[in-house]
N, C-alpha and C positions, 0 to 999 in steps of 0.2 A: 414668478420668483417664490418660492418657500417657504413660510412664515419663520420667522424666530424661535427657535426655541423657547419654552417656558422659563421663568428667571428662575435661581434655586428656592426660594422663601415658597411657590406653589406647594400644594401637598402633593405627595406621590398618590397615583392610581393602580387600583389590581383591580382583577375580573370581579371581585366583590361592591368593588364600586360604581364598578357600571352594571352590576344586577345580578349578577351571575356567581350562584355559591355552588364550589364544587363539593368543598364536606359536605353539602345538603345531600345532594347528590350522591356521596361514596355512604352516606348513612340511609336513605333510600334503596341502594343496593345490599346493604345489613340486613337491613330489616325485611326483605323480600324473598333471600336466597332460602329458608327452608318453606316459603311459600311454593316456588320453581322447583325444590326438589320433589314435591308428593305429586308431581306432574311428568316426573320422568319416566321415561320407557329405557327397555333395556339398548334401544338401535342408537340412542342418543349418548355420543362421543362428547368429553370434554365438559365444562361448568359454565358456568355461567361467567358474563365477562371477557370474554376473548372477544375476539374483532369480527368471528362469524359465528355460528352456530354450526354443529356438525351432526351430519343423521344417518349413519351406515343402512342402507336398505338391506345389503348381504343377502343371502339367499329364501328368502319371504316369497315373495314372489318371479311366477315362473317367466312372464312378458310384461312388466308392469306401465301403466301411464301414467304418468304425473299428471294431477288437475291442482290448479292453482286457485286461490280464491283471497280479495281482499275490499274492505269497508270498514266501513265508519256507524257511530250510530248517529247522528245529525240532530238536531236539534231537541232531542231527549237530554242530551246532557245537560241544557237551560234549564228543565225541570229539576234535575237532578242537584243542580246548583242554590236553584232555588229552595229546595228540600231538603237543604243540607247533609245531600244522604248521597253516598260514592260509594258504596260496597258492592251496590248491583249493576250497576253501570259494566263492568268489567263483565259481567256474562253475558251481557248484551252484544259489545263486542267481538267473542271468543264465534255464538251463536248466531251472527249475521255472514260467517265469515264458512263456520264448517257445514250449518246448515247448507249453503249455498252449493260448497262441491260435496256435496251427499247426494244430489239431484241426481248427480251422474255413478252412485254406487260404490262414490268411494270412500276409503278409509282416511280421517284426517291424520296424519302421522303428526305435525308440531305445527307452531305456531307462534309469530313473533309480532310484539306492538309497540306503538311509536305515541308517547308522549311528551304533547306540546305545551309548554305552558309561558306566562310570564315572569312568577317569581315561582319555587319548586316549594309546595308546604306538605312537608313527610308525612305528617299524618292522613291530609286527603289522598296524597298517591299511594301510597301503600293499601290505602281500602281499595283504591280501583283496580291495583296489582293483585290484591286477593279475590277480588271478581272476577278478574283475568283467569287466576290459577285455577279458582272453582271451576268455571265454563271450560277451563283444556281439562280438567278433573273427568266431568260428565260427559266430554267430548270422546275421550280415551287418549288425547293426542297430548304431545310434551311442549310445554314453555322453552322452546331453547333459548332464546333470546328478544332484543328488543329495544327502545332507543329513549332514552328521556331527554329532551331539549328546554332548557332555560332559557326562555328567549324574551328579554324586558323590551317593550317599546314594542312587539310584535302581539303581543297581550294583554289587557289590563288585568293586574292581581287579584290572584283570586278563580281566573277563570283559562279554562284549560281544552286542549283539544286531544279528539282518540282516532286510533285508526290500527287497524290490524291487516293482519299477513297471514295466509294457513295453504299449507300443501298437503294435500292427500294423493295414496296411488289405488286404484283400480287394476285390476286383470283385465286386459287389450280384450278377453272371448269373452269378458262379464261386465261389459260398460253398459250401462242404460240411457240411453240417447233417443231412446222414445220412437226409434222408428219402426216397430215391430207393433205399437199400438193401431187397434182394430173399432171401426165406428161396433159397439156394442160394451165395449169393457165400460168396468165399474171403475167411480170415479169415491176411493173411501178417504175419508178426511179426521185425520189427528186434530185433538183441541189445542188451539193456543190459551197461551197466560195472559195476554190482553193484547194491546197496538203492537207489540213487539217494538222494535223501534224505526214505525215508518208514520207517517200521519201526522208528527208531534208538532210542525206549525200549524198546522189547524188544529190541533189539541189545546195549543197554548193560546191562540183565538180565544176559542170558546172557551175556556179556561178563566180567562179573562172577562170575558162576557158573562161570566157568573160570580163575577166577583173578586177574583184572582186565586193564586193560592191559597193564602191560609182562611178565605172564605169556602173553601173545597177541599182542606188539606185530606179528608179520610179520600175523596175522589182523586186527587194527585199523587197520594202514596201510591192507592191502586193502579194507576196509570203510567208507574215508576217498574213495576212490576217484571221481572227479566226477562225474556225469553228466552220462550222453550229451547232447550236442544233434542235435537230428533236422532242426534248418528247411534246412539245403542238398537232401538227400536228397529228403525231404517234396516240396519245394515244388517242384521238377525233375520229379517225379513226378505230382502233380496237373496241370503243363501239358499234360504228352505222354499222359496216361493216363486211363482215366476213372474215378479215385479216387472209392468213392463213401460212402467215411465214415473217418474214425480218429479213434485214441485214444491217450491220452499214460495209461500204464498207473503210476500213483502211490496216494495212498491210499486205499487199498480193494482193490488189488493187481489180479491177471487177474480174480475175480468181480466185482467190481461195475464196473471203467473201462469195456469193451467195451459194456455192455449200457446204460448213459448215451447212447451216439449213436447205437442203432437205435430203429426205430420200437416200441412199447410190444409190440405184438401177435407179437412175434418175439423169440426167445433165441439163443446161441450154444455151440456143442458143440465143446470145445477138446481136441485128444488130443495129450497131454503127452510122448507116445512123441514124437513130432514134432519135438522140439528138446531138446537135451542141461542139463541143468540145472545151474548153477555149483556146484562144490566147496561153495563156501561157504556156500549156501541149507541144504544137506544136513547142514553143520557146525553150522549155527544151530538147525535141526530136531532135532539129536539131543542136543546140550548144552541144551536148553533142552526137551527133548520137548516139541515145540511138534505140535500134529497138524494133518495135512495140511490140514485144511480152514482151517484156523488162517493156514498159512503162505501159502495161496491166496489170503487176503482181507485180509492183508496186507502181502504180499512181489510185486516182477515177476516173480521168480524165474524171471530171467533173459530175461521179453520187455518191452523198454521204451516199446514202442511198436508200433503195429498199422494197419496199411490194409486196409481191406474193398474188395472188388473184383469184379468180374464173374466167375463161375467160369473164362468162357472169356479174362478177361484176366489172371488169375493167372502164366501163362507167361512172358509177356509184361512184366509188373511185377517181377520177380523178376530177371530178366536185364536187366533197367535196372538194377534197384539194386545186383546184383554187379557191370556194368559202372562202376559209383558208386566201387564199392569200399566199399559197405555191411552188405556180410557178410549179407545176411536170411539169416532160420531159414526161409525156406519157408511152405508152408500149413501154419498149426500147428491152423484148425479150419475151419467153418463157420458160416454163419447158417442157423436151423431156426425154425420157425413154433412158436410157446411156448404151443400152444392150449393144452394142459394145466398152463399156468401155471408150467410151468419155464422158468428163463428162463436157465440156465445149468447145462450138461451138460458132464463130462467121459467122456472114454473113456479109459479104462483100462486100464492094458498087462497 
């Protein structure tokens, strides 16, 4: 049987009452919409605010593939919270997501994200909405759209969740799928800007283990640090060159990312003399004696990214991408035939 109605003397309830402010919400979208516009492309139909996002391909491409790509940055934002700092957070996001289908050569067209939170505080979302727009800025690709959820009792105030959405298309004759890679190509590796955001519960560990935050705070900024985005570089590089695999180096760190896009019957031999290792991989390794093999499989530690190449066009890609103003590390390995079922060697200094 039903309960009763409430007697009239109750007070009345609205969505305000039980947590949820939609002005917050319609002034959140104020104050973001000329962030969303210096993000637009010309394919992108319509504003922001409609119920989907619209992105006319039109005639760009002659057989295109769409490659999808989406993520979160995980436990980076507990740092981020703790550091009261949300402006980078958002290009974190943008670049766990275009990095990822750049692997395969393609172009990120737009990109949409979904913020979850308990109560909505405008000033923290709008930093992370502008972190957002920066990383689709550097990506090339447009903000079309994206979701903000007020959701009390699913959250405690204050703290919030991220997650994003990115399509790109590739040419069906210019996908890079790695199976054209040969045991002898050069293995050249892009710097990252720190953990990027993978590692960060054993970050916040040892984090801890020194004392916490603001006993580390100049080491915690650092480690706040956004990551890189690769598609200008990348994709400049695949027209002129004949890229013929990469890899966006995140969780599982330099063992397992690389050995994902070659073909099964072949491994890679990476010698670590080859490029200078951040301060701070070393810092986390020894407050936390974390051992090397440890830190290998789950840290870039310090390569963010990687193109395989012809031996003989290693030269030749390297001084593209300094011309870039890319900074590469160089040939940091090879590809070697894994008959003996290794399928990952280093050399060691």
């Amino acid at each position: 049987m039903s309960k009763p109605p409430p007697p009239p003397s109750d007070p009345r309830l609205s969505y305000r009452d039980a947590g949820v402010d939609i002005d917050a919400g319609n002034a959140l979208v104020d104050r973001i919409k000329p962030l969303v516009k210096r993000t637009m492309r010309p394919e992108v139909l319509g504003g922001l605010g409609g119920f989907g996002g619209l992105f006319a391909l039109g005639d760009r491409y002659r057989d295109p593939v769409l490659v999808s790509g989406t993520d979160g940055v995980g436990t980076k934002l507990m740092l981020a919270r703790a550091l009261n700092r949300h402006d980078t957070i958002g290009v974190d996001l943008v670049a766990m997501c275009v990095n990822d289908i750049l692997v395969t050569g393609a172009e990120p067209l737009f990109f949409l994200d979904y913020f979850a939170c308990g109560k909505l505080e405008v000033d923290a979302a709008a930093d992370v909405v502008a972190g957002i727009a920066r990383g689709c800025e550097q990506a090339g690709c447009a903000l079309i759209g994206g979701e903000t959820a007020e959701m009390p009792g699913m959250y405690p105030p204050g703290e919030y969740d991220l997650a994003g959405f990115s399509v790109g298309a590739v040419e069906r004759d210019r996908m890079i799928d790695g199976s054209t890679i040969r045991a002898g190509d050069a293995i050249i590796g892009l710097p990252s800007s720190g953990p990027h955001s993978n590692g960060y519960s054993l970050i916040r560990k040892v984090l801890e283990r020194a004392g916490g935050v603001e006993a580390e705070r100049e080491r915690a900024e650092a480690l706040l640090a956004p990551t890189r985005i690769y598609v200008r570089d990348a994709l400049a590089l695949t027209a002129d060159h004949a890229v013929r695999g990469m890899a966006h180096i995140t969780g599982g760190g330099l063992t397992e990312n690389i050995v994902r896009v070659i073909p099964e019957s072949l491994g890679i031999e990476l010698d670590a003399s080859c490029w200078a290792e951040p301060d701070l991989f070393g810092w986390l390794a020894e407050v936390g004696r974390i051992e090397t093999a440890e830190m290998r499989r789950t840290f870039n530690l310090g390569v963010g990214f990687v193109l395989i190449v012809r031996e003989a066009d290693a030269a030749a890609v390297i001084e593209a991408l300094e011309r870039r103003g890319a900074d590469p590390l160089g040939v940091i390995g090879r590809v070697i035939d894994a008959g003996d079922g290794e399928r990952v060697r280093y050399v060691e200094a």
